[in-house]
C-alpha positions in Angstrom: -15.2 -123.7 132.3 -14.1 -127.2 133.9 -15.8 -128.7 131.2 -13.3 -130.7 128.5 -14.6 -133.2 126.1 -12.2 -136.1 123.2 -14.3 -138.0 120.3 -11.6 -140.4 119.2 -12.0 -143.1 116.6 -11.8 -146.7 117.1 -8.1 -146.6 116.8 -7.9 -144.3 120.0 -6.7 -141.8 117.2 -8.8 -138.1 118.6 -10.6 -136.6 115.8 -11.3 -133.5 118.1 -10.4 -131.8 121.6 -11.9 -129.3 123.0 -9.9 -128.2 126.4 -11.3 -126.9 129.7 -11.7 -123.1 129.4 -13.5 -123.4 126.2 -17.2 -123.2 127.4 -17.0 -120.2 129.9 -21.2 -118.4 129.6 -23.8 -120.0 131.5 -26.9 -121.0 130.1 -25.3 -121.3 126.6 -25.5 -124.0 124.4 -22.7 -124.8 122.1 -22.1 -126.8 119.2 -19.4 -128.5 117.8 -20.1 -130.2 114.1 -18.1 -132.6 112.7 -18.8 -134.8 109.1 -17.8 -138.3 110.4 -17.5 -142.0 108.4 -20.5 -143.9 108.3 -20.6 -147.4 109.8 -17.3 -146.2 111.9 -17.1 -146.5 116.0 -15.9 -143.5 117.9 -16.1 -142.9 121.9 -17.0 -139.3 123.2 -15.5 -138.7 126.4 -16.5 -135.6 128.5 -14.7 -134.2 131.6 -15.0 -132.2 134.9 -12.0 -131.1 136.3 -13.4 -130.5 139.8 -15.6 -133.6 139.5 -19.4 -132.6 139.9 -20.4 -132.8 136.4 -22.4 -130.6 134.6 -26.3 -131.3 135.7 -28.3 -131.4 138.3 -28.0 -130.0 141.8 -25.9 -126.8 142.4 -24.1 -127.8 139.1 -27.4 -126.2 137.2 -28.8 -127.8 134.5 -26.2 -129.0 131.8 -26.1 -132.0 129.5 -24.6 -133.0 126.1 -25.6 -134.8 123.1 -23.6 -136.3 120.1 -26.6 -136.5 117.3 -26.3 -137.5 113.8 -29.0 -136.0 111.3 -31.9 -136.6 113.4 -30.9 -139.3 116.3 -29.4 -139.1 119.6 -26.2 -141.4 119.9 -24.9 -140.1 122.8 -26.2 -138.2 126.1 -26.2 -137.5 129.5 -24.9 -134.6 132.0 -25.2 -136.4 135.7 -21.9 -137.8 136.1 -19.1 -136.9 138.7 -15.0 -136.8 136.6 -15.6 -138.4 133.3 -17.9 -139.7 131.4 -17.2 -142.0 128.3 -19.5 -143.4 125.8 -19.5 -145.3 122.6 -21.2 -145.5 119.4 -21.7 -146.2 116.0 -22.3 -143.4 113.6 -24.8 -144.6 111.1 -26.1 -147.2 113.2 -28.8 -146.0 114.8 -29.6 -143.7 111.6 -31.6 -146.0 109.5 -30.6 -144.2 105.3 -34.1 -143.7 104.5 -34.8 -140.8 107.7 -32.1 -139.0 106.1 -33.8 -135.9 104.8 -33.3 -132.6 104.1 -34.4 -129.4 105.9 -36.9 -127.2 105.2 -34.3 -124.2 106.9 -32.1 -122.1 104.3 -28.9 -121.2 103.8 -26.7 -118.2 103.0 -24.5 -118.5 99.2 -23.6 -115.4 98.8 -24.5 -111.6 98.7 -25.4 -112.1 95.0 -27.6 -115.7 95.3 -29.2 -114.5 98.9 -30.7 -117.3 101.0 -31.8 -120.8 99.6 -33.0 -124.1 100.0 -32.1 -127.8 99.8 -34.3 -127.8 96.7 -32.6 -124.8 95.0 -29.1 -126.4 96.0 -30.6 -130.1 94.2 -31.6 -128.2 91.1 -28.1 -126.5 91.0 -25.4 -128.9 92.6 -23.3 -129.0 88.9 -22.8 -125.6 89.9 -23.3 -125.4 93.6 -22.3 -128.7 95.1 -19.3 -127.2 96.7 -21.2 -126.0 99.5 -21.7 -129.3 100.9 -18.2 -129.3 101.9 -19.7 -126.1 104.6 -20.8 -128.3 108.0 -23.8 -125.9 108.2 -25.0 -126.6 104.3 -24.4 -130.5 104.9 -26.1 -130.3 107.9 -29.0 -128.7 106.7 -29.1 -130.9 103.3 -27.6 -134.2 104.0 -30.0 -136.1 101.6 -28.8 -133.6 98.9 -24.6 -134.1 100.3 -24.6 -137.1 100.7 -24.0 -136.7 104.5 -26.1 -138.6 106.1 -23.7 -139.5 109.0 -23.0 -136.0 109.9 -22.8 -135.4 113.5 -23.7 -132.4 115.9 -22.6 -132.6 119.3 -24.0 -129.8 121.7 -23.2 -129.0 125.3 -25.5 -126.9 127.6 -24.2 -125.4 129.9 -26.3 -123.5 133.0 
């Protein structure tokens, strides 16, 4: 619950907030996905109100990470107030490990579960449901996504 975190864009513009409060169960991990601009810079910044951080000790055993596709950009979880790093979406994402999932995904009551295959063969008809974070996560090949980013924070 002391937890707070900012990604901003190069411009210092925030892209999101999430306030103290937010993360209040133990030993839960959350995630937060976002569909950022390739090649772009953004800094994550990650706050403790009382100043212990999230890992290690009597703090338990929290961290964070800002990944995109497959590749950590951003970690860590040992730090005392704050915590800031910066990084480059795309450019530690080399295009060609950009692949889809093998996981599915829920269309609709009608359609029932499917595949990044099924969503290939159909995306005349289907392609809207790359604009759903979990579908372009799962299929960023297929979206055209492949700097989609997933932070997570674990908190214990």
């Amino acid at each position: 619950s002391e937890t707070s975190w900012v990604l901003t864009d190069s411009a210092g513009l925030e892209i999101v907030t999430v306030e103290q409060y937010t993360y209040t169960d133990v030993q839960t991990e959350y995630t937060q996905n976002l569909k950022l601009k390739d090649g772009a810079t953004y800094n994550f910044t990650i706050r403790d109100s009382f100043g212990d951080g999230i890992c290690c000790g009597v703090n338990g055993d929290g961290s964070y990470a800002v990944k995109s596709v497959d590749s950590v950009l951003a970690s860590g979880g040992e730090f005392l107030g704050t915590e800031s790093k910066t990084f480059v979406v795309g450019k530690e994402t080399p295009v060609q490990t950009c692949t889809d999932k093998t996981d599915t995904f829920v269309v609709s009551v009608s359609v029932g579960e499917q595949t990044c295959v099924w969503l290939k063969d159909n995306f005349d008809r289907y392609g809207f449901l790359c604009e759903f974070l979990d579908v372009a996560y799962t299929c960023p090949e297929t979206c055209g996504a492949c700097s989609f980013v997933r932070g997570q924070i674990h908190t214990i």
